[in-house]
C-alpha positions as CSV (number, residue, x, y, z in Angstrom):
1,X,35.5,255.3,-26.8
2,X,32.4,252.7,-26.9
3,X,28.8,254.1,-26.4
4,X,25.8,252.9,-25.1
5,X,21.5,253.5,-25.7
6,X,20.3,254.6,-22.5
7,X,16.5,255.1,-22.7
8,X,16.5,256.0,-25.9
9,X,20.0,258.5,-26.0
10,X,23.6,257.8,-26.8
11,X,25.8,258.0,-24.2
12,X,29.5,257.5,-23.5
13,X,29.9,253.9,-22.0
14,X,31.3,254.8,-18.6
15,X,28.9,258.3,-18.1
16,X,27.2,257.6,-14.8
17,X,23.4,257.1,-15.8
18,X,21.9,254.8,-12.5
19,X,21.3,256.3,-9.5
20,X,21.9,254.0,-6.5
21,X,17.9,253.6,-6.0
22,X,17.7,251.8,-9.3
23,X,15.3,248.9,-8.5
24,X,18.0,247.0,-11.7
25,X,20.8,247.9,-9.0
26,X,18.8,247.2,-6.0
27,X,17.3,244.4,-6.6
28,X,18.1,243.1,-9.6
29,X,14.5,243.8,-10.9
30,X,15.0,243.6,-14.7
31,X,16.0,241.1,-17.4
32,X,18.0,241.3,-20.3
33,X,18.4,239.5,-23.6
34,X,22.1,238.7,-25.5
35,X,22.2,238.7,-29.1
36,X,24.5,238.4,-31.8
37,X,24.7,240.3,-34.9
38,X,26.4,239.2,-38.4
39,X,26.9,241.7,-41.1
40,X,24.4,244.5,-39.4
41,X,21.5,241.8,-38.9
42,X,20.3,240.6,-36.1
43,X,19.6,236.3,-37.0
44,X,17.4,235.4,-34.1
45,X,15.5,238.8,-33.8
46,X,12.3,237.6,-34.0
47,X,13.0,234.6,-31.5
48,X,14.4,237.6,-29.4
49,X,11.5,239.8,-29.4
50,X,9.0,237.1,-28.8
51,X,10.7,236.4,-25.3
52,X,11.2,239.8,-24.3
53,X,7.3,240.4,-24.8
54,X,6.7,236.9,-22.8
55,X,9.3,237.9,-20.2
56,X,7.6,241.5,-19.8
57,X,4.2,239.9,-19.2
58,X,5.9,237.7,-16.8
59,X,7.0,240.3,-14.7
60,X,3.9,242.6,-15.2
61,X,6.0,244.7,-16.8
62,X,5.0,248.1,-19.1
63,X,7.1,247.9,-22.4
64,X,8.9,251.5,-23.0
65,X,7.2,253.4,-25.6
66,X,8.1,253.9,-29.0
67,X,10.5,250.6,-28.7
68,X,9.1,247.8,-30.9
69,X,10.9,245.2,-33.2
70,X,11.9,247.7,-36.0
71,X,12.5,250.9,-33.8
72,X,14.9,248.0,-31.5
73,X,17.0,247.2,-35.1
74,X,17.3,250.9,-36.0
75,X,18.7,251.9,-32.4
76,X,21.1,248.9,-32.4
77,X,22.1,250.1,-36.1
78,X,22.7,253.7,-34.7
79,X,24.7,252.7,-32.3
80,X,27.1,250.0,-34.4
81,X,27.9,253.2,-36.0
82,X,28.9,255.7,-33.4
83,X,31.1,252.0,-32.7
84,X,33.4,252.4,-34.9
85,X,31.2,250.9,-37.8
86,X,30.6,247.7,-36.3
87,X,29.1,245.2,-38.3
88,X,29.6,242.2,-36.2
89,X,28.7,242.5,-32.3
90,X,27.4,241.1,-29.4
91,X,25.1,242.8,-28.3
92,X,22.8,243.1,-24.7
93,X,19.6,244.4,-24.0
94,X,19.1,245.5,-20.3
95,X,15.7,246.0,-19.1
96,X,15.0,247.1,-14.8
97,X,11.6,248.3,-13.9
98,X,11.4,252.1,-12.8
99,X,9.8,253.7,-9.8
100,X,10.6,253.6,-6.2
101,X,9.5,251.1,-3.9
102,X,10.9,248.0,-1.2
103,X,10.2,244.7,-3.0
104,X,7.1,246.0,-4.1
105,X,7.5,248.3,-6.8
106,X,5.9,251.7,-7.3
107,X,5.4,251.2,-10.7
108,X,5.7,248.9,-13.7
109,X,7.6,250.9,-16.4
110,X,10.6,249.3,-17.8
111,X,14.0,251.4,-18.5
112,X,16.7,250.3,-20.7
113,X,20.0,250.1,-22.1
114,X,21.5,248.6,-25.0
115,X,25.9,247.8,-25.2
116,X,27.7,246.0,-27.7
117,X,30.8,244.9,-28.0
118,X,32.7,243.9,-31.5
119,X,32.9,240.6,-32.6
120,X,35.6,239.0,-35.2
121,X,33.2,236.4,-36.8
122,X,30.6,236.8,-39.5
123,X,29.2,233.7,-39.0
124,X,28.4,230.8,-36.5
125,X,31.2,228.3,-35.9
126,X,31.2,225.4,-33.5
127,X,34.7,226.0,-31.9
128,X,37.1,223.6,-31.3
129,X,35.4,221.7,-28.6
130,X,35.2,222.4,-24.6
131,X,35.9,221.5,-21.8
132,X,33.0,220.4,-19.4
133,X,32.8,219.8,-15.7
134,X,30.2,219.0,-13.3
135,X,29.9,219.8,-9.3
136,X,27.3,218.3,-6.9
137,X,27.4,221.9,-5.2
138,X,26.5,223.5,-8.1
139,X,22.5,222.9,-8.2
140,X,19.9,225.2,-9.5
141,X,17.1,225.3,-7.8
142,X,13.5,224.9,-9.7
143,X,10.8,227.8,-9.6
144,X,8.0,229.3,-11.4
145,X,10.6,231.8,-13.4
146,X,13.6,229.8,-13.8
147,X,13.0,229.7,-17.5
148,X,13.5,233.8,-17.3
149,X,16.5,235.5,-18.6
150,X,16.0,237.8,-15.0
151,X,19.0,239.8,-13.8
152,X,19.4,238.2,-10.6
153,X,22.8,235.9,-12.2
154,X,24.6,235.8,-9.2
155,X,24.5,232.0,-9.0
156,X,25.8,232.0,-12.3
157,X,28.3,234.2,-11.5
158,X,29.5,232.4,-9.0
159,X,29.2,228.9,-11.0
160,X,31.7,231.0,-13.8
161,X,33.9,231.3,-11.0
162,X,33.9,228.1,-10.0
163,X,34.2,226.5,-13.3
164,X,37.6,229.1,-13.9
165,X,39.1,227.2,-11.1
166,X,38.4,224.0,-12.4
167,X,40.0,225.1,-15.6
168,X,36.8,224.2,-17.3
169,X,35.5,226.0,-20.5
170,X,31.8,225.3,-19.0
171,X,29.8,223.8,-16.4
172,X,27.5,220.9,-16.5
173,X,24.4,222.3,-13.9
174,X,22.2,220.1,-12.3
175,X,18.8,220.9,-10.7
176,X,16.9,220.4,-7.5
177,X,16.4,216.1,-8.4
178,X,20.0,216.2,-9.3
179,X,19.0,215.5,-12.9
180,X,20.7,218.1,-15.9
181,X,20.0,221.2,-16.1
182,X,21.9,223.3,-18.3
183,X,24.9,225.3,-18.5
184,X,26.1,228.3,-17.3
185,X,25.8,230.4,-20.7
186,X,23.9,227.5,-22.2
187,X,21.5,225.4,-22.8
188,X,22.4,221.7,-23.0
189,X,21.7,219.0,-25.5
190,X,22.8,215.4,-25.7
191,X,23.0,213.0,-28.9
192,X,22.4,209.4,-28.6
193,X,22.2,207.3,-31.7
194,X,21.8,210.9,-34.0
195,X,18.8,211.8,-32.0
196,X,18.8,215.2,-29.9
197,X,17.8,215.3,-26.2
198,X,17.3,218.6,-24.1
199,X,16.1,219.0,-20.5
200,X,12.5,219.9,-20.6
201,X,11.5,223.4,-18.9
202,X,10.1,221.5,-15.6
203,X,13.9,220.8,-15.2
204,X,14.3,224.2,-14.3
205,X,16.7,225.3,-17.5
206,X,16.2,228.9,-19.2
207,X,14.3,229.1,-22.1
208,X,17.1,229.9,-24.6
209,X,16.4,231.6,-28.3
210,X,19.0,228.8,-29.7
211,X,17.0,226.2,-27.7
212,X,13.4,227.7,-28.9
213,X,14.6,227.9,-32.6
214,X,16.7,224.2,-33.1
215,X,13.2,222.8,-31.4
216,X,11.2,224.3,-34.3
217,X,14.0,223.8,-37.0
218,X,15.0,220.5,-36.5
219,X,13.2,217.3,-36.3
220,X,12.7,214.8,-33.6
221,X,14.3,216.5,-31.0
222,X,12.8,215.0,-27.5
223,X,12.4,217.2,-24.7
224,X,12.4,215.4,-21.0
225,X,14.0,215.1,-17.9
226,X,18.0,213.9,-18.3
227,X,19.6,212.0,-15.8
228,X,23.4,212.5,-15.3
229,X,23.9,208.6,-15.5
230,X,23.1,209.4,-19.7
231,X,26.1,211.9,-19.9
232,X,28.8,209.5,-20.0
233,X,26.4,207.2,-22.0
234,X,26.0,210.3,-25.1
235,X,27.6,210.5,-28.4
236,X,27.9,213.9,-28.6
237,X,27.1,216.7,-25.8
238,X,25.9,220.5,-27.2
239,X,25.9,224.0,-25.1
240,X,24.0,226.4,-27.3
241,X,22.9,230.2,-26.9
242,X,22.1,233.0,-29.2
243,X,25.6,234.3,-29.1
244,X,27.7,231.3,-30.0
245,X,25.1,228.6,-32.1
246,X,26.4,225.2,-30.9
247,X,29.2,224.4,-29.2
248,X,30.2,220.7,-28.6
249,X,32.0,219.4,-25.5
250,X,35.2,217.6,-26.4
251,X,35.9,216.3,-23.0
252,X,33.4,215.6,-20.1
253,X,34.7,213.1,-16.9
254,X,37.6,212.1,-18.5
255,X,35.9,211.0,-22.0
256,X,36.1,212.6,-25.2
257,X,32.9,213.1,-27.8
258,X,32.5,213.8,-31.6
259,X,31.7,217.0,-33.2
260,X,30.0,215.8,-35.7
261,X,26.1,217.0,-34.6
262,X,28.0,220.4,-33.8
263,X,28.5,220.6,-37.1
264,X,25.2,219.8,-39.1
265,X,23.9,222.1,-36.7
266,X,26.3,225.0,-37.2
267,X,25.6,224.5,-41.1
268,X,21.8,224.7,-40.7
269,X,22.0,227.5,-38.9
270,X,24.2,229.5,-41.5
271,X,22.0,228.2,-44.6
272,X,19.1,229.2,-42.8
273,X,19.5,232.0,-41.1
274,X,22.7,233.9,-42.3
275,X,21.6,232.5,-46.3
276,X,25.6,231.4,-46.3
277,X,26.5,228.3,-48.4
């Protein structure tokens, strides 16, 4: 049986705990954060925090109390070990504003709920390359919070669905000016002549905690607006999240791209953050 953190308490995973006037249920007035842990740490935590304190502010949100950075590790901690021991998970953080309330809500106090869900791997690994597609129907739009990791996902969701058909490992998402966007789980880089390239945040991508650390990490990497023309013109092409590292797209259009970026990546990010040789 898997267990979840619901406001604080353990709970068995499929124990009804939402009523039906949950605004997170209603309206999908919340956000949530995925993470990966290795060996009972958390790599990216403090990445993670800093955007879920950005993201409450944002939303004019009221952080629950007693939940900060350290009090977060210990509850995730608690509940790897009701899991079975887990030491290697991925895990989400699911916040949805209380209260009552149409569109406008009663009240600002966040909720939340933290699941996990066992992982093989210790470390990050860059796969063995994907499969990317791309779909002139498939646009997301530009606004003042598309940077947000907000629950409303349903685009994505139907994007995944879309991309399944396709019998594509991910999608290639443009934006409003038909320029690149990102990916459905992922942010999106491009290599040209060993230098890194990623959609700015005016092109309407999420502000990933891969994204946010390789920019801080890694030198010379140029954020701007990416036509779709420069796709077929890249070396390399890079998804990246919090969950998975770097991923590198082995086929895109009917041509195939190195891995080699993937993997200087993937090794800074073990060195660095897991202390792995």
């Amino acid at each position: 049986m898997q267990y979840i953190n619901f406001n604080g308490n353990i709970y068995p995973e499929h124990e009804p705990l939402l009523p039906v006037t949950n605004r997170g249920f209603k309206y999908g007035d919340g956000f949530f954060e995925s993470m990966v842990m290795f060996d009972r740490k958390i790599p990216l935590l403090d990445y993670h925090w800093s955007r879920l304190e950005f993201t409450t502010e944002f939303l004019s949100g009221e952080f629950p109390k007693r939940l900060d950075k350290e009090s977060l590790m210990s509850k995730v901690l608690d509940l790897a070990a009701v899991n079975e021991a887990v030491t290697s998970a991925r895990i989400r953080l699911q916040f949805f504003r209380k209260g009552k309330g149409l569109y406008l809500p009663d009240e600002n106090t966040l909720g939340y709920a933290i699941s996990m869900e066992k992982i093989e791997n210790t470390q990050f690994g860059c796969g063995e390359g994907l499969k990317a597609g791309m779909r002139d129907d498939c646009v997301k739009p530009i606004y003042s919070f598309s940077s947000l990791k907000h629950s409303s996902a349903l685009s994505y969701v139907i994007f995944a669905q879309i991309a399944a058909e396709e019998n594509w490992d991910e999608m290639i998402l443009t934006n409003a000016r038909a320029q690149v966007c990102e990916g459905i789980h992922s942010n999106l880089f491009i290599v040209k002549d060993n230098n890194l390239i990623t959609p700015d945040l005016e092109s309407g991508c999420v502000s990933g905690v891969m994204r946010t650390f390789l920019l801080a990490n890694v030198n010379d990497i140029e954020e701007r607006e990416i036509e779709v023309a420069e796709l077929k013109e890249a070396d390399d092409i890079l998804f990246t999240n919090a969950v998975k590292g770097v991923q590198w797209v082995k086929e895109f259009d009917g041509k195939t791209y190195g891995n080699n970026k993937a993997v200087e990546l993937t090794a800074l990010l073990n060195t660095s953050l897991l202390m792995t040789e």
